[in-house]
Backbone bond lengths (Angstrom), bond angles and torsions (degrees), N, CA, C in turn:
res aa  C-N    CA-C-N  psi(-1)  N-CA   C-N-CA  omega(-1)  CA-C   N-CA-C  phi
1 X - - - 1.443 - - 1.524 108.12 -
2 X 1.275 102.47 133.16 1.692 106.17 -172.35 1.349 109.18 -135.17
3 X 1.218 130.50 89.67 1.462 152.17 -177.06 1.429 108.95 -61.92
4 X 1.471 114.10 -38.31 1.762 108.06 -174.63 1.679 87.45 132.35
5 X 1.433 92.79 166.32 1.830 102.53 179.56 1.934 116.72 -50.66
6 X 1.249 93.80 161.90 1.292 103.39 177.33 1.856 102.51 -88.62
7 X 1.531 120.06 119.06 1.618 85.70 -176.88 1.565 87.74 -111.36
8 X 1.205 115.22 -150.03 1.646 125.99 177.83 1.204 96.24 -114.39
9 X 1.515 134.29 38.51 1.508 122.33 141.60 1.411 114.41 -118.48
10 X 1.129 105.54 4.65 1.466 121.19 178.38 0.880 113.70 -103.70
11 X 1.553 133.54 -28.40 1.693 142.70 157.49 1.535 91.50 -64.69
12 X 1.131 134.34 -72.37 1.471 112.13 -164.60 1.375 120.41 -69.13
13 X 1.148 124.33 -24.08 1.461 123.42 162.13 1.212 92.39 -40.39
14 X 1.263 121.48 -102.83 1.710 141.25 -126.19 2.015 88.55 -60.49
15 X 1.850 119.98 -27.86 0.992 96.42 164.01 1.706 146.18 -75.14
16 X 1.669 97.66 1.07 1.670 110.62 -158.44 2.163 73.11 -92.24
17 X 1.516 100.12 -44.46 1.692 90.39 -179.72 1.808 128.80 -43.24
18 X 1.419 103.37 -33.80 1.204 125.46 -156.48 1.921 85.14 -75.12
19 X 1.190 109.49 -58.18 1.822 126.36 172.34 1.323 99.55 -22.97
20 X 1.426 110.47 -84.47 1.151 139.39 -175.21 1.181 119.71 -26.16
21 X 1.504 114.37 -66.91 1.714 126.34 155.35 1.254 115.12 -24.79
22 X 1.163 119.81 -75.11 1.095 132.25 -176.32 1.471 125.89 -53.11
23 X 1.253 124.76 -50.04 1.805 122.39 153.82 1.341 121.77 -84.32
24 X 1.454 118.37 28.38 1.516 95.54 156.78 1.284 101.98 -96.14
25 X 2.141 117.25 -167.84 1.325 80.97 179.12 1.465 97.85 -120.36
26 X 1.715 113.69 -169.67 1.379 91.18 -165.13 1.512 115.19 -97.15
27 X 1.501 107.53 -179.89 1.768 84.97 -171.51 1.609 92.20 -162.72
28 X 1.257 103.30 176.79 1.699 116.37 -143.52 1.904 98.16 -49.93
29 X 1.462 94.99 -73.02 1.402 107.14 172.38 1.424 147.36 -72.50
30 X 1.288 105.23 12.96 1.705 135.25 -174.55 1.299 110.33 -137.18
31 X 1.186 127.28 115.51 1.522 129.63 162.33 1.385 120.04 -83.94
32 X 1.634 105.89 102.05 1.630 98.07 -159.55 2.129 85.14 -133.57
33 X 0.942 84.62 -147.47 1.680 95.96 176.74 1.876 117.34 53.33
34 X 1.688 112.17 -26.86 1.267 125.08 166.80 1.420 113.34 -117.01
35 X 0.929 105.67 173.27 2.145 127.10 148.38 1.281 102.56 -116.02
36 X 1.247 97.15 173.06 1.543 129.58 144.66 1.262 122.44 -45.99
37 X 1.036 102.51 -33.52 1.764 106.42 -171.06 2.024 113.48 -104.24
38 X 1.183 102.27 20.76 1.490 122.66 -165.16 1.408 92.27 -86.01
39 X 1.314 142.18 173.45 1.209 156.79 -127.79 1.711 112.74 141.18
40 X 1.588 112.12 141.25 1.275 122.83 -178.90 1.855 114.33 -52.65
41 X 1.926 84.46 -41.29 1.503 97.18 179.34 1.455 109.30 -97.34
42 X 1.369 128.79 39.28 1.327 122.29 145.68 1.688 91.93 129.27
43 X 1.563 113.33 -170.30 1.260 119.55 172.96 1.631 112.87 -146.95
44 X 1.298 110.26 130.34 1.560 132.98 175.94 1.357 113.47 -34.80
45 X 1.488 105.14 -51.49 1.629 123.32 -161.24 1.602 91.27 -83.10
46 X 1.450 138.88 -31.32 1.020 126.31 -172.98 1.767 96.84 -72.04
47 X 1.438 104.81 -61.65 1.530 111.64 -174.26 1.426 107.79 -19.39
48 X 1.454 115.23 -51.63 1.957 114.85 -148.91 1.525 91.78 -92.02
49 X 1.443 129.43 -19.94 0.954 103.81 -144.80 1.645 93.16 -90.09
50 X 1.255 118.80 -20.99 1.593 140.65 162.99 1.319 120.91 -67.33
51 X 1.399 106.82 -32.62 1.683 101.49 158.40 1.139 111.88 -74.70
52 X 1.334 131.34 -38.04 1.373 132.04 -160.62 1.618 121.98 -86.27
53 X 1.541 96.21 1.04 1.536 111.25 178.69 1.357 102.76 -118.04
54 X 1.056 130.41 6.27 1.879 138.14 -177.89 1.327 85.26 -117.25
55 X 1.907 134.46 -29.83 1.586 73.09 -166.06 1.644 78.50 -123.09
56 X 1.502 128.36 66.53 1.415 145.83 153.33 1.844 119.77 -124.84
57 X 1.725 105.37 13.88 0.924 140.18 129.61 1.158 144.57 -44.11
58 X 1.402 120.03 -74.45 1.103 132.92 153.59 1.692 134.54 -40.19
């Protein structure tokens, strides 16, 4: 599957999304507040998506 280039507004999008997920809160009919990739000791997808918006900052 080939959607079109990867640019760097599309990496930070999908990372401000990844944010987003993660602080809303969750609720009966929406699975929000986690991922998949969530863990007791933290989550991956949160990690990059916070690195990846600190250093598109710069």
């Amino acid at each position: 599957m080939d959607d079109g280039p990867l640019t760097p507004a599309l990496v930070v999008w999908t990372a401000q999304r990844v944010i987003t997920q993660h602080h809303e809160p969750s609720r009966e009919h929406r699975a929000t507040g986690r991922c998949w990739q969530c863990r007791d000791g933290g989550c991956e997808m949160l990690s990059w998506a916070r690195a990846t918006l600190k250093a598109h900052r710069r």
